[in-house]
ZADO-1210 file (C-alpha; in nm, 4 decimals, padded with zeros to 6 digits):
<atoms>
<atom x="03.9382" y="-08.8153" z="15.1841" code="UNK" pos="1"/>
<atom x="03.8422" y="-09.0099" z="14.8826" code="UNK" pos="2"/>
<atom x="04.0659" y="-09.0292" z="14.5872" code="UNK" pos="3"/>
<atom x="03.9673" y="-09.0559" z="14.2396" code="UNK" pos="4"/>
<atom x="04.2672" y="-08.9965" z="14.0756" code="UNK" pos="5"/>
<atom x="04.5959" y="-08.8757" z="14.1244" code="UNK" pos="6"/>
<atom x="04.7634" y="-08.6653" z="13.8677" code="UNK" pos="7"/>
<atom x="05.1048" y="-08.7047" z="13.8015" code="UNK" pos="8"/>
<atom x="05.3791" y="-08.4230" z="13.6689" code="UNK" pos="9"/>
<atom x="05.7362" y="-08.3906" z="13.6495" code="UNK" pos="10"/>
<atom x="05.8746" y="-08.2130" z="13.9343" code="UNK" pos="11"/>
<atom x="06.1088" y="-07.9915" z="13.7374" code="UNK" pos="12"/>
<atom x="05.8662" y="-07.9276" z="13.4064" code="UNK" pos="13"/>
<atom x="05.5319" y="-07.9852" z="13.6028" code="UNK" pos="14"/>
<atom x="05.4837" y="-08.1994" z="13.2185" code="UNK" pos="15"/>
<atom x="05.2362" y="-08.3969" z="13.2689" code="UNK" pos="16"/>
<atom x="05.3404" y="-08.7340" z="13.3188" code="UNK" pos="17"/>
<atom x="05.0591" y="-08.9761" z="13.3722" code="UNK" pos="18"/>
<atom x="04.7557" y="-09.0308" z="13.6559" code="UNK" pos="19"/>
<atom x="04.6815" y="-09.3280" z="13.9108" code="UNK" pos="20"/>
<atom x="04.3240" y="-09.3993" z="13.8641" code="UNK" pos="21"/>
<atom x="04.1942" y="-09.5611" z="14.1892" code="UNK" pos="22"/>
<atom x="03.9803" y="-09.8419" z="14.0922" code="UNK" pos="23"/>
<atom x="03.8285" y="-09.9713" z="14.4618" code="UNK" pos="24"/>
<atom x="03.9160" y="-09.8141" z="14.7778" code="UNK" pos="25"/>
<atom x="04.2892" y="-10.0315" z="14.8035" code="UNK" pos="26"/>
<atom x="04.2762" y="-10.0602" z="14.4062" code="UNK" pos="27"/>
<atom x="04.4679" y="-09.8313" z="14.1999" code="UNK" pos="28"/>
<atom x="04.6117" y="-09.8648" z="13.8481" code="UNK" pos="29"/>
<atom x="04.8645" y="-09.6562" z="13.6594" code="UNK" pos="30"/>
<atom x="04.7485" y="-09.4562" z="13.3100" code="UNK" pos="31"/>
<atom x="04.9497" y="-09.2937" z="13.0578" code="UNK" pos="32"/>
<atom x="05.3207" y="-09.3465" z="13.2837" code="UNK" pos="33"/>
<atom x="05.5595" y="-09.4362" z="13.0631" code="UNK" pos="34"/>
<atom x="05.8563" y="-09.5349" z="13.3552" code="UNK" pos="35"/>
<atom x="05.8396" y="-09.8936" z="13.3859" code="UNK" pos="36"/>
<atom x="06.0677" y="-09.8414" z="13.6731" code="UNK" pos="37"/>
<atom x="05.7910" y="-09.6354" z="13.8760" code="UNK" pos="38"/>
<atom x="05.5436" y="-09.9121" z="13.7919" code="UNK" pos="39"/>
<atom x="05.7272" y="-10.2364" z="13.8738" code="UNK" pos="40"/>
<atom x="05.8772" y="-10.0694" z="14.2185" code="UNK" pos="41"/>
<atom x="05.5242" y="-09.9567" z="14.3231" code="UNK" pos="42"/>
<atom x="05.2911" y="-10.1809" z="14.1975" code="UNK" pos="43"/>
<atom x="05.0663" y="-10.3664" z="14.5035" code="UNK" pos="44"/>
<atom x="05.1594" y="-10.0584" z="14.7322" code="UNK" pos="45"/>
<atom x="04.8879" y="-09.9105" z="14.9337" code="UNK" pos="46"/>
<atom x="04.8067" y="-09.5694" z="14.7501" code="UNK" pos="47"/>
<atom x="04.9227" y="-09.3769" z="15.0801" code="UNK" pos="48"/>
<atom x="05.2779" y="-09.5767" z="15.0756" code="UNK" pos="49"/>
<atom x="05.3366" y="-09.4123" z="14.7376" code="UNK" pos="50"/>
<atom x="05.2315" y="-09.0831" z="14.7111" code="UNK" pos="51"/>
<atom x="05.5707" y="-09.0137" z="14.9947" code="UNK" pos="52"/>
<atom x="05.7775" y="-09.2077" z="14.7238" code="UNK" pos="53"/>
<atom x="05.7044" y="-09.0075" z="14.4122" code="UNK" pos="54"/>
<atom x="05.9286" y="-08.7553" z="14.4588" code="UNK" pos="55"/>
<atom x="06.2286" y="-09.0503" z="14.4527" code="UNK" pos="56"/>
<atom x="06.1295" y="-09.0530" z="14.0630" code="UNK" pos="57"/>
<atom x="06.1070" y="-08.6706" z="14.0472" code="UNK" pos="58"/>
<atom x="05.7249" y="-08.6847" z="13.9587" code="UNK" pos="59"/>
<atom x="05.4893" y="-08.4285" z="14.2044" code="UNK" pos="60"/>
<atom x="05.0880" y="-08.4974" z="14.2443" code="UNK" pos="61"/>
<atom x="04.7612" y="-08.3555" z="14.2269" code="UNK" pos="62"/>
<atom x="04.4742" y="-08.5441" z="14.3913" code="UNK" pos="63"/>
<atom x="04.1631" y="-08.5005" z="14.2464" code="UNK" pos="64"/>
<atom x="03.8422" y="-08.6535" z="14.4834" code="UNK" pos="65"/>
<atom x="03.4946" y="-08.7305" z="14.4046" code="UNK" pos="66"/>
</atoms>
């Protein structure tokens, strides 16, 4: 599997609610999310450690590959 992106949406609305745009294959960076809570609790996780924890912030994913 190689990521992209991953789409984020809010898991009640399915709004969209930002994307994590992998940069290199352990780089990723968050565009468009607005919850600096999200950003500051996940930043320098590996991608795969939080995709499991997105649903703690109610957001649901779409991963888009090249």
């Amino acid at each position: 599997m190689n990521i992209k992106e991953v789409k984020l949406y809010d898991a009640d609305t399915l709004e969209y609610a930002g994307s994590m745009v992998v940069v290199k294959k352990n780089e990723w960076n968050y565009v468009d999310v607005k919850d600096k809570h999200l950003t500051e609790a996940t930043k320098d996780m590996p991608l795969k450690s939080v995709l499991p924890c997105l649903i703690s912030f109610n957001l649901v994913y779409d991963i888009i590959e090249e």
